[in-house]
Backbone and ligand atoms as CSV (ligand in chain L), in Angstrom:
chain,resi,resn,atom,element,x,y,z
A,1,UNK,N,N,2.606,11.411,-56.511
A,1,UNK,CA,C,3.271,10.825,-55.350
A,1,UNK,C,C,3.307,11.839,-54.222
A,2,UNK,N,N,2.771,11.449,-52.487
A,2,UNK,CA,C,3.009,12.074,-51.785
A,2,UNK,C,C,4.336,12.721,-51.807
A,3,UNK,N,N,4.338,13.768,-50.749
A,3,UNK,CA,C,5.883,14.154,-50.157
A,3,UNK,C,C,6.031,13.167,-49.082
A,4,UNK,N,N,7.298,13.128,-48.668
A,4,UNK,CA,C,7.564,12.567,-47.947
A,4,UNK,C,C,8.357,13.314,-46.405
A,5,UNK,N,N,8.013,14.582,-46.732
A,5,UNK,CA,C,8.591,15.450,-46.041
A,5,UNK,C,C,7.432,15.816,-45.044
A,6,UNK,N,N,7.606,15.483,-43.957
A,6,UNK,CA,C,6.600,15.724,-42.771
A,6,UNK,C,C,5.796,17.452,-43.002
A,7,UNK,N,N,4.441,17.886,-42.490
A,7,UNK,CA,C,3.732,18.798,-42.951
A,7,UNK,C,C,4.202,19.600,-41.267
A,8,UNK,N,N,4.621,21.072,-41.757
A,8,UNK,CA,C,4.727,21.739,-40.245
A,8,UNK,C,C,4.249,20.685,-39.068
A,9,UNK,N,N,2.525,20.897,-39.610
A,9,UNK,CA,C,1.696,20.568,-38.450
A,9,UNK,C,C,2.267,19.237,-37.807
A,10,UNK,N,N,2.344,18.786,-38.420
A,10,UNK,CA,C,3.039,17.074,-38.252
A,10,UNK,C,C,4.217,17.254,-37.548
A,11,UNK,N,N,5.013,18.015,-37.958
A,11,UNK,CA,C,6.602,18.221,-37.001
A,11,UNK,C,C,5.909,18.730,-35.365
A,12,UNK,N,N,4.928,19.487,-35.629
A,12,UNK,CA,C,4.424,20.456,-34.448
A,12,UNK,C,C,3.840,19.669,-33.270
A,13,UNK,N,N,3.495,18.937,-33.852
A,13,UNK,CA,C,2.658,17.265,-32.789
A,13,UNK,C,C,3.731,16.501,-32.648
A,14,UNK,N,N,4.850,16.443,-33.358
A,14,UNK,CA,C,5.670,15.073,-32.558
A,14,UNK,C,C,6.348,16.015,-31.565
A,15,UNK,N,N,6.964,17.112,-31.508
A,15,UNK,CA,C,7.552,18.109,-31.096
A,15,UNK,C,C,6.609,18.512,-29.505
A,16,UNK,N,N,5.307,18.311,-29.900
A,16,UNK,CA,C,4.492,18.374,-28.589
A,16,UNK,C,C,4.064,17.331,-28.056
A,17,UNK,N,N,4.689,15.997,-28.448
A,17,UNK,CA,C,4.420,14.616,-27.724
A,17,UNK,C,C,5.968,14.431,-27.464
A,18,UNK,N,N,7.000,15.103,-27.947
A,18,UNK,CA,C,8.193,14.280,-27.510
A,18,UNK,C,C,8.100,14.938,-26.232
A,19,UNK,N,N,7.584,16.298,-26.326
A,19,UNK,CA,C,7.491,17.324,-24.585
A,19,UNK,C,C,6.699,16.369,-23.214
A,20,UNK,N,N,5.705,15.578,-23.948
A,20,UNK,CA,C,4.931,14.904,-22.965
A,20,UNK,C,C,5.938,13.831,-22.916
A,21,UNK,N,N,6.958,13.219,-23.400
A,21,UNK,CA,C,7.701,11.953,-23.062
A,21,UNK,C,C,6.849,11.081,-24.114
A,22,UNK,N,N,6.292,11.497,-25.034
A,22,UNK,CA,C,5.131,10.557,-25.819
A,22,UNK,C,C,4.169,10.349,-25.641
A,23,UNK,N,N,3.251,10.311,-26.700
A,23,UNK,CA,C,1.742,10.303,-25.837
A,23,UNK,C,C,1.648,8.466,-25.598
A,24,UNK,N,N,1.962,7.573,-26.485
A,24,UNK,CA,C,2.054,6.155,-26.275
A,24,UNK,C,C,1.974,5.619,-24.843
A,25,UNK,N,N,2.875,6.497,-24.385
A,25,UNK,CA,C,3.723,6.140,-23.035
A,25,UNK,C,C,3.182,6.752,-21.679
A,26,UNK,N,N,2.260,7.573,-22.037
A,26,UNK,CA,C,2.046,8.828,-21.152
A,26,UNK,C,C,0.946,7.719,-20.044
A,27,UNK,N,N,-0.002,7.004,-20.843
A,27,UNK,CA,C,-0.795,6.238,-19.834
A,27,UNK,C,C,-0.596,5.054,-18.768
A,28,UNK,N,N,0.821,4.538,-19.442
A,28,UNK,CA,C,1.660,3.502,-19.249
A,28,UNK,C,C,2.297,3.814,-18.026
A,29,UNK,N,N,2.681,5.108,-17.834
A,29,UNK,CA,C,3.730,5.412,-16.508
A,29,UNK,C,C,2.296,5.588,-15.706
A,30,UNK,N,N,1.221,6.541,-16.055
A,30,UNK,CA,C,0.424,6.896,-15.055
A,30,UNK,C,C,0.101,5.855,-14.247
A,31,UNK,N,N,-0.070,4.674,-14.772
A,31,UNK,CA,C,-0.616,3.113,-13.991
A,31,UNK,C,C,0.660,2.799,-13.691
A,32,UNK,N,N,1.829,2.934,-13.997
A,32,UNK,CA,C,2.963,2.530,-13.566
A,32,UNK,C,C,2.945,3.315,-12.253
A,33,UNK,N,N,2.760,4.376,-11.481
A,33,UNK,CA,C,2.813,5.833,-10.914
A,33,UNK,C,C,1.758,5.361,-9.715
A,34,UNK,N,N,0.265,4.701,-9.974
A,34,UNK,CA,C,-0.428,4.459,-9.584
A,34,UNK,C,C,-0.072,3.007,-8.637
A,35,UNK,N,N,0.839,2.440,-9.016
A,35,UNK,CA,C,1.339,0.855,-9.140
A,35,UNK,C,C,2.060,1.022,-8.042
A,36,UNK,N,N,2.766,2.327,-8.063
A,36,UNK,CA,C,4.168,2.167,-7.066
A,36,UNK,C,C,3.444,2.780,-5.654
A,37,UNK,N,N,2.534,3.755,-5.985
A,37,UNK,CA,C,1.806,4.322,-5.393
A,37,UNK,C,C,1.080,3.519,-4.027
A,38,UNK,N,N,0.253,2.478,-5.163
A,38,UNK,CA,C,-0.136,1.555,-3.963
A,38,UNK,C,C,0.403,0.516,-3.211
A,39,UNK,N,N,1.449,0.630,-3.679
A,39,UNK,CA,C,2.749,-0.659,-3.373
A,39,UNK,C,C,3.321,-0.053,-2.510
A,40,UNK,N,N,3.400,1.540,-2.316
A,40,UNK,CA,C,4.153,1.784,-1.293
A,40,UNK,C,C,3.265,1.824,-0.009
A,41,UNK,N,N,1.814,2.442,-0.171
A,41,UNK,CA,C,0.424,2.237,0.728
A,41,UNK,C,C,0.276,1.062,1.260
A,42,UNK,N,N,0.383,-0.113,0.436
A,42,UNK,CA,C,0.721,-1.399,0.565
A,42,UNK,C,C,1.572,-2.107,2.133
A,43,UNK,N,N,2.630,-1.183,1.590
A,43,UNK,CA,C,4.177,-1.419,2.893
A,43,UNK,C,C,3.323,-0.960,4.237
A,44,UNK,N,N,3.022,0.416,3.935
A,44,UNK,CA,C,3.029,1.352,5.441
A,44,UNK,C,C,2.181,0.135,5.925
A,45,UNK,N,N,1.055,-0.313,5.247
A,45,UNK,CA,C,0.098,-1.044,5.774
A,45,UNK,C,C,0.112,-2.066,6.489
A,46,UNK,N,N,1.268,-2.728,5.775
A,46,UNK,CA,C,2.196,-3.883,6.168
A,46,UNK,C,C,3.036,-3.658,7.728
A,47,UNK,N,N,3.956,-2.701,7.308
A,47,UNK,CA,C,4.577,-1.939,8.410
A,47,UNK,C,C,3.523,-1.915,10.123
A,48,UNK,N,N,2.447,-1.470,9.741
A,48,UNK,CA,C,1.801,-0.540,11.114
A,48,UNK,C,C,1.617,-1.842,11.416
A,49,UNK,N,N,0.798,-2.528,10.677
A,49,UNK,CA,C,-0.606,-3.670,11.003
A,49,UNK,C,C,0.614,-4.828,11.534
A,50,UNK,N,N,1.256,-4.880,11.169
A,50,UNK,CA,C,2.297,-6.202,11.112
A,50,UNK,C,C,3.721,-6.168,11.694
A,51,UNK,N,N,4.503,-5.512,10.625
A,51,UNK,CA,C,5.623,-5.974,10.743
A,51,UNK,C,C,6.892,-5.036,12.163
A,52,UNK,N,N,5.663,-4.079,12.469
A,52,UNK,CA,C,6.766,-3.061,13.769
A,52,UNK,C,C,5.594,-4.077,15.215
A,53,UNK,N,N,4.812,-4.633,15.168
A,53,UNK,CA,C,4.032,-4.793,16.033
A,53,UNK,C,C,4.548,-6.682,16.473
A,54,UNK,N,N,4.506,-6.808,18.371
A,54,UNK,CA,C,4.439,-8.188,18.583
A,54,UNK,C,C,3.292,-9.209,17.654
A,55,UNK,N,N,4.552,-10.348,17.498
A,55,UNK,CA,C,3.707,-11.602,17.144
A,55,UNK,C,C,3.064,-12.487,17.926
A,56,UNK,N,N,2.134,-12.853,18.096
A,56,UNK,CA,C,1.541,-14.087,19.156
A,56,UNK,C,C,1.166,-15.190,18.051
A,57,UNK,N,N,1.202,-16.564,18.569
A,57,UNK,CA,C,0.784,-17.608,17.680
A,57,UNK,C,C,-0.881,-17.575,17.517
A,58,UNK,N,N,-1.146,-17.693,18.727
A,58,UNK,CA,C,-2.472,-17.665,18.732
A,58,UNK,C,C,-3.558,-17.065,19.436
A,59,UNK,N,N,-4.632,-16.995,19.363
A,59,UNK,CA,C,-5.709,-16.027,19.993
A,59,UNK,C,C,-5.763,-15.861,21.414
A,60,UNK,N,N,-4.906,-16.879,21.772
A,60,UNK,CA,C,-5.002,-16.899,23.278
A,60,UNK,C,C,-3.925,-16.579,24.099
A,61,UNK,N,N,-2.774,-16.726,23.118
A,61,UNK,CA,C,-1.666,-16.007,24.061
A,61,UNK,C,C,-1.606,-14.480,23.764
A,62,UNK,N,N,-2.203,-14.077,21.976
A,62,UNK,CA,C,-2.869,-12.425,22.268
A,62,UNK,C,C,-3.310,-11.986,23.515
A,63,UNK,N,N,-4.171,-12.922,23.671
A,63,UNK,CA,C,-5.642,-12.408,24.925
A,63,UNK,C,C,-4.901,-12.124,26.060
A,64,UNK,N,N,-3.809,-13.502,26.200
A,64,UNK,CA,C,-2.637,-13.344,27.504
A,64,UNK,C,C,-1.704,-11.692,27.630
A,65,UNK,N,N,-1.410,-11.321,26.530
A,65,UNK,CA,C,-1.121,-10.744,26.263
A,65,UNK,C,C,-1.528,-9.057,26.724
A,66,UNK,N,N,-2.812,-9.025,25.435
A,66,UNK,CA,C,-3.196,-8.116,25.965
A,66,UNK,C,C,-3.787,-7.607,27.480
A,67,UNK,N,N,-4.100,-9.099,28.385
A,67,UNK,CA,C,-4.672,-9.198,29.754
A,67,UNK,C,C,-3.199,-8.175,30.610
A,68,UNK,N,N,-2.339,-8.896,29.902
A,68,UNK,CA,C,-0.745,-8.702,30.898
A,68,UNK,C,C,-0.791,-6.914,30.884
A,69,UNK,N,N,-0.425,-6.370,29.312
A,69,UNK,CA,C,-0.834,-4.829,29.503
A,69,UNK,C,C,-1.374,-4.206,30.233
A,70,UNK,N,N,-3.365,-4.897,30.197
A,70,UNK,CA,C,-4.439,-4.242,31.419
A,70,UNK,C,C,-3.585,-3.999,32.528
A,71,UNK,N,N,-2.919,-5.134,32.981
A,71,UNK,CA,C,-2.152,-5.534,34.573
A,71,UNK,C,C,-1.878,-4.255,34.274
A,72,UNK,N,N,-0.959,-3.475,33.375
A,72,UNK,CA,C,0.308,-2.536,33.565
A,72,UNK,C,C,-0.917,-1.400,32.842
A,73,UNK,N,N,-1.718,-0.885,33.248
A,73,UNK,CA,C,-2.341,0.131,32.706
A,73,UNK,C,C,-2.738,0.398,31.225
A,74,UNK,N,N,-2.018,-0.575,30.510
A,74,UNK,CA,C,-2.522,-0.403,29.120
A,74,UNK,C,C,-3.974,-1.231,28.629
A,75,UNK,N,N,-4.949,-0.340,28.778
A,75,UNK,CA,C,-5.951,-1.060,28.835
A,75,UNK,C,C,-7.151,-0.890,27.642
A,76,UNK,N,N,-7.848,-1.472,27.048
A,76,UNK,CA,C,-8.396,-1.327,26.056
A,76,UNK,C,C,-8.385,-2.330,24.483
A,77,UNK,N,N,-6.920,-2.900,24.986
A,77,UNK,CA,C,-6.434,-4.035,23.832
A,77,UNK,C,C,-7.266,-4.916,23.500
A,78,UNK,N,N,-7.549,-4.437,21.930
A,78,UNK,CA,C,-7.913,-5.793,21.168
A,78,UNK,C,C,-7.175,-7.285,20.733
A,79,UNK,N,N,-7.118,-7.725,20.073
A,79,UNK,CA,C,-6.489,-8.987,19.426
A,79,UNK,C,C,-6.869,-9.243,17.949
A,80,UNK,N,N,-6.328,-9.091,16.974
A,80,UNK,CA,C,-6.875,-9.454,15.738
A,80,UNK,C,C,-5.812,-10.436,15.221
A,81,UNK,N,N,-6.442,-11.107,13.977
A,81,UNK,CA,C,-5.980,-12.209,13.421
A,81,UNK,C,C,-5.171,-11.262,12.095
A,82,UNK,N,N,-3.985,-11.826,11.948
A,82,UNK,CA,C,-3.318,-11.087,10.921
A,82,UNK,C,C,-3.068,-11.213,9.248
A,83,UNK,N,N,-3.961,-10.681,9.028
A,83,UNK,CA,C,-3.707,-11.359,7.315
A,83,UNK,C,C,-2.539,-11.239,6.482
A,84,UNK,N,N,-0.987,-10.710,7.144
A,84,UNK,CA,C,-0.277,-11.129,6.794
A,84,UNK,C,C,0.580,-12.085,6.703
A,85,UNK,N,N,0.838,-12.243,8.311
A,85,UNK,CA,C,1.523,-13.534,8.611
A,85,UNK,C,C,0.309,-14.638,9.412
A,86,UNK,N,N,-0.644,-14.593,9.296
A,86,UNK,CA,C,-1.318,-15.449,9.905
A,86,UNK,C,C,-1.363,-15.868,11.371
A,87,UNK,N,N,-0.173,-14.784,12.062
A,87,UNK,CA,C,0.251,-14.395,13.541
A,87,UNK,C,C,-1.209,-13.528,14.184
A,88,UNK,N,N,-1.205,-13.506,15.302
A,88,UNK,CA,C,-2.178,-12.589,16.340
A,88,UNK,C,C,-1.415,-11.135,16.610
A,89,UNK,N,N,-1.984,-10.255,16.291
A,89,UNK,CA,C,-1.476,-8.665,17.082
A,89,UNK,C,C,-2.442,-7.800,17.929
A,90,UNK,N,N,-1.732,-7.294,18.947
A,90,UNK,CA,C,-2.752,-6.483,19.566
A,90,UNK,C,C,-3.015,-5.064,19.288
A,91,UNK,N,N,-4.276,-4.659,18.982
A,91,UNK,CA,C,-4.004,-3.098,18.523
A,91,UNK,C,C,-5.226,-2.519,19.611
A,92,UNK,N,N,-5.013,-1.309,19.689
A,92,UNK,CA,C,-6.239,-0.341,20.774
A,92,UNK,C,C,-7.156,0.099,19.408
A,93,UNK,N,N,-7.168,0.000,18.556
A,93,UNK,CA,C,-8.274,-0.026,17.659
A,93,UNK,C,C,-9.501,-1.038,17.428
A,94,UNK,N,N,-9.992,-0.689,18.199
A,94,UNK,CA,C,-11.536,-1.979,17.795
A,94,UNK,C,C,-11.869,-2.723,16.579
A,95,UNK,N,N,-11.845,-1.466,15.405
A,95,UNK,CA,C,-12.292,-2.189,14.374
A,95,UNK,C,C,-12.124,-2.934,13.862
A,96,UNK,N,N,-10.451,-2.703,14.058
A,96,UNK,CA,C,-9.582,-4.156,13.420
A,96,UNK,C,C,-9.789,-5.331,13.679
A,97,UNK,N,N,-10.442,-5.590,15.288
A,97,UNK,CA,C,-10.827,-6.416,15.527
A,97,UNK,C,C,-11.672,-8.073,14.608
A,98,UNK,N,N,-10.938,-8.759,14.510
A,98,UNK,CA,C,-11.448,-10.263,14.058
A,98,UNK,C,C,-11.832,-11.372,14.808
A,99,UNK,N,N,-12.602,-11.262,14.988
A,99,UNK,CA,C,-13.173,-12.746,15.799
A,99,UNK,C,C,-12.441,-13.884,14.564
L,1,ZN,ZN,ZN,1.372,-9.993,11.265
């Protein structure tokens, strides 16, 4: 009949996985870590593109919009379509740009 009494080595590995928080667990937080990570990348994204910036309904009161700025020196405004709220925003970034 085996022992039932754990072998050094055996104490020595749980002893160096309880240090890691477990190895079970160890991959689980990393994607957990990764998760929050992009969720918070997520927000800012949300934040810039969207939620600190005017809403317009549509492409044309953007355009009004951004025309009104030109008037006042701000000149260069695009108009893009918003894939969050489905609202118009104006940004001085081209690329963003959506026909
Ligand atoms: Zn938006």
């Amino acid at each position: 009949m085996a022992s039932r009494k754990p072998s050094a080595k055996a104490r020595q590995r749980e002893a160096f996985a309880a240090d890691l928080g477990g190895f079970d667990d160890l991959f689980d937080r990393e994607e957990r870590r990764q998760d929050d990570l992009a969720a918070r990348r997520e927000e800012a994204r949300y934040e810039k593109a969207c939620a600190s910036k005017n809403r317009y309904a549509t492409r044309g009161e953007a355009l009004d919009a951004a025309a009104a700025c030109a008037d006042h020196c701000r000149r260069g405004l695009s108009v893009y379509k918003c894939p969050y709220c489905n609202g118009w925003h104006l940004t001085s970034h081209p690329w963003k740009t959506e026909r």
